[in-house]
VEXMI-15667 format. One record per residue: y, x, z of N, C-alpha, C in turn. Coordinates in pm, 1 decimal. Atoms other than C-alpha are relative to their C-alpha. Example, Ala and Ser with C-alpha at 12.3 -4.5 7.8 and 13.67 -1.06 7.14 Angstrom:
BEGIN
+----------+----------+----------+----------+----------+----------+----------+----------+----------+
|      n_Y |      n_X |      n_Z |     ca_Y |     ca_X |     ca_Z |      c_Y |      c_X |      c_Z |
+----------+----------+----------+----------+----------+----------+----------+----------+----------+
|   -119.0 |     89.0 |      0.0 |   -450.0 |   1230.0 |    780.0 |    120.0 |     90.0 |      0.0 |
|   -119.0 |    -82.0 |     -6.0 |   -106.0 |   1367.0 |    714.0 |    109.0 |    -77.0 |     73.0 |
+----------+----------+----------+----------+----------+----------+----------+----------+----------+
//
This chain:
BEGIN
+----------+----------+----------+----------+----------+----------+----------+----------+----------+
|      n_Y |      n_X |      n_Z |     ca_Y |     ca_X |     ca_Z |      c_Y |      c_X |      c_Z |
+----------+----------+----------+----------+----------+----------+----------+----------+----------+
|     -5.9 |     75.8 |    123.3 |  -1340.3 |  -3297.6 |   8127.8 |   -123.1 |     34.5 |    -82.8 |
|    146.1 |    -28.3 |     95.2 |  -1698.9 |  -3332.8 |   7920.9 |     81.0 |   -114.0 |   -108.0 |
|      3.1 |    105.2 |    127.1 |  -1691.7 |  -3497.7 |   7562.3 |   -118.9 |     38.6 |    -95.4 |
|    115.1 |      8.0 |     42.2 |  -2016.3 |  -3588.8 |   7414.1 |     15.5 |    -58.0 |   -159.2 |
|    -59.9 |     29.7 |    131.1 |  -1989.9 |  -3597.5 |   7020.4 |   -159.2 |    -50.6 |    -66.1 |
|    102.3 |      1.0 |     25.0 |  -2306.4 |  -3787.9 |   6874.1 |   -133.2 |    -35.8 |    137.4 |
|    105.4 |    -29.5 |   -115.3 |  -2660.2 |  -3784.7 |   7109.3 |    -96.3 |     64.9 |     -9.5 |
|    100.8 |    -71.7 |     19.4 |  -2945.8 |  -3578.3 |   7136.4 |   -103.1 |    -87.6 |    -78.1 |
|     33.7 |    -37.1 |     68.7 |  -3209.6 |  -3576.6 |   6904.3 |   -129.5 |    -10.5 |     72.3 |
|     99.6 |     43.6 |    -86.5 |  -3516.3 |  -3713.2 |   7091.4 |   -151.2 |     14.1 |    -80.9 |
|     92.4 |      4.2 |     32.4 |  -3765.9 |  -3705.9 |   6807.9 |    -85.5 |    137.0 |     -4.8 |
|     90.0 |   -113.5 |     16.1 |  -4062.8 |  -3455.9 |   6764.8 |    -60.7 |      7.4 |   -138.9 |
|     60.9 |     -0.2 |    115.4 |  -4238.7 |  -3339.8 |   6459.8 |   -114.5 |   -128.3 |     -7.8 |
|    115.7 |     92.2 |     27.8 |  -4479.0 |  -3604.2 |   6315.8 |     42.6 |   -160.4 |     51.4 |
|    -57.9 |    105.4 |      5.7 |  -4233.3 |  -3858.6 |   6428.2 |     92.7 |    -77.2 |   -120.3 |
|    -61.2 |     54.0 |    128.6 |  -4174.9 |  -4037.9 |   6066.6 |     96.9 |   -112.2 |     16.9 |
|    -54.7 |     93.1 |     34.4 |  -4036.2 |  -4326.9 |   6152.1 |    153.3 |      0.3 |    108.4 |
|   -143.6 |    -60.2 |    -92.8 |  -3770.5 |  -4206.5 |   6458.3 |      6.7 |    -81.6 |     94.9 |
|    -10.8 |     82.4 |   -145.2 |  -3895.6 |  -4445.9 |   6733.3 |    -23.6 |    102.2 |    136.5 |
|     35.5 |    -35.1 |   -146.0 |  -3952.2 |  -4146.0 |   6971.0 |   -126.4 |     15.9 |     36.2 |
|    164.3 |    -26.3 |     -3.4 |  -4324.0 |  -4142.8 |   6977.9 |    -61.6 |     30.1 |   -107.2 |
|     94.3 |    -62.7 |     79.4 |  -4585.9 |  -3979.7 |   6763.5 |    -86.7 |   -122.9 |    -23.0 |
|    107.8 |    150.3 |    -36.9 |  -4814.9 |  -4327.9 |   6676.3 |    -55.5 |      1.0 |    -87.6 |
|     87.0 |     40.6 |    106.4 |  -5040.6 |  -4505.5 |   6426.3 |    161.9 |    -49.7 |    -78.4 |
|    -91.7 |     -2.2 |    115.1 |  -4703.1 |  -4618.8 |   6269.7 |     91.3 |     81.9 |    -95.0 |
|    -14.4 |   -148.7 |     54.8 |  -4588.4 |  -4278.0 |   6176.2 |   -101.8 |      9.6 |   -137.3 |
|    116.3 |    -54.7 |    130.3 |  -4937.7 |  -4229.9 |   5994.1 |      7.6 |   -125.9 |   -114.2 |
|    -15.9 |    111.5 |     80.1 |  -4865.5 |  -4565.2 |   5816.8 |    137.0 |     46.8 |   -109.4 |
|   -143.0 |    -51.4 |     69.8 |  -4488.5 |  -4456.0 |   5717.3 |    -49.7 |     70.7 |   -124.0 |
|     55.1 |    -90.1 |     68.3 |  -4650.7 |  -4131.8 |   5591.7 |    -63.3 |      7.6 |   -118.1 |
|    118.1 |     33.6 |    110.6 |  -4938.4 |  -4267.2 |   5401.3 |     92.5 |    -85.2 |   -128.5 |
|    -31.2 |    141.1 |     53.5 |  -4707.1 |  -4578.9 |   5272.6 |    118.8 |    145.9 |   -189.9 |
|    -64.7 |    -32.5 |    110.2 |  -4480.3 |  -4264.1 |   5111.2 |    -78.9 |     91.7 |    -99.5 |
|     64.9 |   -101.2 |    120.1 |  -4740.1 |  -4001.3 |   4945.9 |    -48.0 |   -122.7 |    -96.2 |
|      3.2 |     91.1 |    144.5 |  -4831.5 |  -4339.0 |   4748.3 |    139.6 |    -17.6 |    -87.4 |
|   -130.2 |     78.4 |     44.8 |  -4503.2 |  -4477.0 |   4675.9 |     88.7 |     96.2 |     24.6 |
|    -89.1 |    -98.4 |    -51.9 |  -4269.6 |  -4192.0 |   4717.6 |    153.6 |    -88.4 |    -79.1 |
|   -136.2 |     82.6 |     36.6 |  -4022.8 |  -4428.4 |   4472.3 |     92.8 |    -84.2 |     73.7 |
|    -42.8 |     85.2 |    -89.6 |  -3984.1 |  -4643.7 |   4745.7 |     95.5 |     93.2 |    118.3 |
|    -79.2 |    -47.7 |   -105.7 |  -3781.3 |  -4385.5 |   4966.4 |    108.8 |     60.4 |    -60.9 |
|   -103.8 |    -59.5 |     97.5 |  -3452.2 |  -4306.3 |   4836.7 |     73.6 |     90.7 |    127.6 |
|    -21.4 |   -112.4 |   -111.8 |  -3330.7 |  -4102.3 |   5169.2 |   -106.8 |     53.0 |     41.8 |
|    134.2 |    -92.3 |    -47.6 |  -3630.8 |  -3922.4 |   5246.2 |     -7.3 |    140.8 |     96.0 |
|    -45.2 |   -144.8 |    -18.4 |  -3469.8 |  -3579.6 |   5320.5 |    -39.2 |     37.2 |    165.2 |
|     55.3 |    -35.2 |    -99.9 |  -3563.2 |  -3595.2 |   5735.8 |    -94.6 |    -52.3 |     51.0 |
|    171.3 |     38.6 |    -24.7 |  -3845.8 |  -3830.1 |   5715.4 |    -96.9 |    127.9 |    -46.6 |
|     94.7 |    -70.0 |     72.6 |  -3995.2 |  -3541.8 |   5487.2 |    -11.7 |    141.7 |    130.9 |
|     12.7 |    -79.9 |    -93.2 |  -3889.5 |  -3287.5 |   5744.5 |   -112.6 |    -37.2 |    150.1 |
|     42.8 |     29.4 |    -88.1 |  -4005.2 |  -3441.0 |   6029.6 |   -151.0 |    -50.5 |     18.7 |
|    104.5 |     69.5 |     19.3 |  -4344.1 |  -3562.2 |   5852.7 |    -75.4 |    142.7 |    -10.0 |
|    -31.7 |    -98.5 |     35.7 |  -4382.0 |  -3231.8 |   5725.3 |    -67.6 |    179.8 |    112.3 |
|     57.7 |    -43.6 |   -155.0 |  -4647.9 |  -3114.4 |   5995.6 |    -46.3 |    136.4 |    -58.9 |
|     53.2 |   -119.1 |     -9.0 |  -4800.3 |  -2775.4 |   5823.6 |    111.1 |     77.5 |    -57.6 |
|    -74.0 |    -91.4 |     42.5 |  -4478.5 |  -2647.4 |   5701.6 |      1.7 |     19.2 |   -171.6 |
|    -47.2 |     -6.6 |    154.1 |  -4536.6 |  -2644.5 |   5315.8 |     66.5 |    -45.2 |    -92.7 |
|   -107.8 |     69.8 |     96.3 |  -4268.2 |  -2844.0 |   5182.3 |   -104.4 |   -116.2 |   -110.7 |
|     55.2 |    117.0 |    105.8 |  -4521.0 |  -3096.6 |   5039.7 |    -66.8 |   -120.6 |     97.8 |
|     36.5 |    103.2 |    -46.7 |  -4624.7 |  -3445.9 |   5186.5 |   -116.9 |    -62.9 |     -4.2 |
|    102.6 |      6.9 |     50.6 |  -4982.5 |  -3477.7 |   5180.2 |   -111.1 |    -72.2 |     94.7 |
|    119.1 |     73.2 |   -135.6 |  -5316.9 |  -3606.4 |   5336.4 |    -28.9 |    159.0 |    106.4 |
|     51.7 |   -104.1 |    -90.5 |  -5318.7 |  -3263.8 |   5529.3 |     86.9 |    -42.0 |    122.8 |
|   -129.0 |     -1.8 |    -54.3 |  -4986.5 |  -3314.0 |   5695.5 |    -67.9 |   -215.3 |     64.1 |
|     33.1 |    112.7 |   -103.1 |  -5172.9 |  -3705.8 |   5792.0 |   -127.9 |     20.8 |     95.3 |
|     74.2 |    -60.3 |   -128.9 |  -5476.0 |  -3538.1 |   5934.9 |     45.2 |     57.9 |     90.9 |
|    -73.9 |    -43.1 |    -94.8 |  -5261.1 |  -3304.5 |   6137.9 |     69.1 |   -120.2 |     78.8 |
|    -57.7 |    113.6 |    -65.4 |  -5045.1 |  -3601.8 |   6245.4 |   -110.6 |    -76.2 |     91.2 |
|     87.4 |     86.1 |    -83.6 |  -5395.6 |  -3807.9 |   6343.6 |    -38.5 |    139.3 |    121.9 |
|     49.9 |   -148.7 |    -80.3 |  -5498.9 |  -3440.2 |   6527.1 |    127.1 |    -42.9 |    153.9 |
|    -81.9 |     33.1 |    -80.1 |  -5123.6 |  -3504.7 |   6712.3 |    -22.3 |   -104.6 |    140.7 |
|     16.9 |     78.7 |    -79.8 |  -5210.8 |  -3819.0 |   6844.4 |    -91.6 |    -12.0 |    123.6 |
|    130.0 |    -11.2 |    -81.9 |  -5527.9 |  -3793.4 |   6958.5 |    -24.5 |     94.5 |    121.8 |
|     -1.4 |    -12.8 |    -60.8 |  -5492.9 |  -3508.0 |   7144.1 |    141.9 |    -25.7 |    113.7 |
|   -114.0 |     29.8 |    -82.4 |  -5142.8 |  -3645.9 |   7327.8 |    -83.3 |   -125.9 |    100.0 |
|    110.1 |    116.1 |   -108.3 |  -5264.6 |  -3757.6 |   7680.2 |    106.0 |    -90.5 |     59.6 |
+----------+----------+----------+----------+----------+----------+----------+----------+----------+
//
């Protein structure tokens, strides 16, 4: 007898938007919220998951790291 509650959890850091891949639409998400942060009223695991050097702040460092991500993913 197995019982599966929920499903795994497929995304990786720098995955903002939760399709599963690291992309140029991530860095779009990202960018779209350090402007507009009004515009996200759940934010709480986009921020985690965006949230690439660890400092609890949402910034253009955390979208260079993200472009760093991509680029080197072969």
């Amino acid at each position: 007898l197995s019982l599966t509650i929920g499903s795994e959890f497929p995304n990786t850091i720098g995955d903002a938007n939760f399709d599963g891949t690291v992309d140029i639409l991530d860095i779009v998400q990202l960018v779209d919220y350090i402007i507009y942060p009004q515009d996200y009223y759940d934010w709480n695991l986009m921020f985690f998951m965006s949230d690439i050097n660890e400092d609890y702040l949402l910034n253009i460092q955390d979208v260079v790291l993200m472009v760093g991500l991509i680029l080197n993913n072969d």
